[in-house]
C-alpha positions, 0 to 999 in steps of 0.5 A, a space after each residue: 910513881 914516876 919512880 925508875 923501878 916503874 915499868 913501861 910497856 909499849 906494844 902495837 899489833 896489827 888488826 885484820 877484821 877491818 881490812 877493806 872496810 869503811 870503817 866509820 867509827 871505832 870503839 876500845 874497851 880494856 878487860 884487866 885479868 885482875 879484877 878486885 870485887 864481883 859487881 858488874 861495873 869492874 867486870 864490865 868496865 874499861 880499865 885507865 892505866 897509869 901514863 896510858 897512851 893509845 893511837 891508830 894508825 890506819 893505811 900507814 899514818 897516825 890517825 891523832 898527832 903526837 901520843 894521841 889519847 894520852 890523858 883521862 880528859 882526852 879520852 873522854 872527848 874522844 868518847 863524846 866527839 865519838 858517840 854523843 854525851 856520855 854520862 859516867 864515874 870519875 874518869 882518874 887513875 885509881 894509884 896505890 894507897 901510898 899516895 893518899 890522892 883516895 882519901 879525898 873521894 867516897 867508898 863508892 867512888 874510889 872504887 869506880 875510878 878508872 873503870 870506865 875509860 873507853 878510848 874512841 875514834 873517828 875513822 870514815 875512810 876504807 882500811 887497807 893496814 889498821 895499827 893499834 898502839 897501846 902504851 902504859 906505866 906499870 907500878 912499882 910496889 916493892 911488895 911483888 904479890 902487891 905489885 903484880 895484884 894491881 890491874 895496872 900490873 895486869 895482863 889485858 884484854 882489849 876489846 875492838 868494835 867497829 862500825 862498819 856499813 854493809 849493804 843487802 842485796 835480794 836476789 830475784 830467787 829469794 837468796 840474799 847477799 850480805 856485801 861490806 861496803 
């Protein structure tokens, strides 16, 4: 790792379902197309990429400074500033064999690493223009069908959730009208 052969990525894409919303808190789970074994934790989980760093930006500023959520410790005190205390497996990178950083941890908990890293933020305001920046490291093996068959070579799947408040309105007679503060 760390090797010049390692690919970074870095994309931002625009997020239009909260515009003119209070958007209060923000959840992100990350889907990897790659998915080794059946059991719902790997299926259901947020995969950590290696280097990975995530920010919004929200009506046209950086909600966090510098790379924003950039270490496994950092979004796991986004989670619990976010949403209260959160019990959940180790949070590390799961790297390639090559690196004997595994062979200190049991079978069950090698294969939980990094599948439940769920990056939050706290928003509060009105969202004009909601920008998510997501940034990894791909890594290299020399091996391709090895390479591409690690999940974080893989294509993903990010899924938002946002909390926003809406406000309920019975007319006189009994229609209702559902309004997004």
């Amino acid at each position: 790792m760390g090797d010049v052969t390692d690919k970074p990525q870095s994309i931002t894409r625009q997020l239009k379902g909260f515009n003119n919303k209070t958007l209060n808190r923000m959840f992100v789970a990350k889907q990897p197309s790659v998915v080794v074994g059946a059991d719902t934790i790997r299926t259901l989980g947020s995969q950590l990429h290696f280097n990975e760093t995530d920010n919004i930006r929200i009506n046209g500023r950086n909600l966090l400074v510098g790379n924003g959520i950039d270490t496994p410790a950092k979004s796991l005190a986004s989670l619990t500033d976010t949403y209260g205390t959160c019990n959940s497996y180790l949070n590390y990178q799961a790297i390639p064999d090559a690196y004997n950083t595994q062979a200190l941890l049991s079978a069950n908990e090698a294969d939980m690493l990094g599948l439940q890293d769920y990056r939050c933020f706290r928003v509060g305001e009105r969202v004009l223009q909601l920008d998510y920046q997501f940034g990894r490291l791909g890594v290299f093996e020399t091996d391709v069908a090895t390479s591409n068959a690690l999940a974080n070579n893989s294509s993903t799947t990010l899924h938002f959730f946002g909390e926003v408040p809406k406000r309920l309105q019975v007319n006189e007679d009994k229609t209702y009208l559902i309004a997004y503060n």
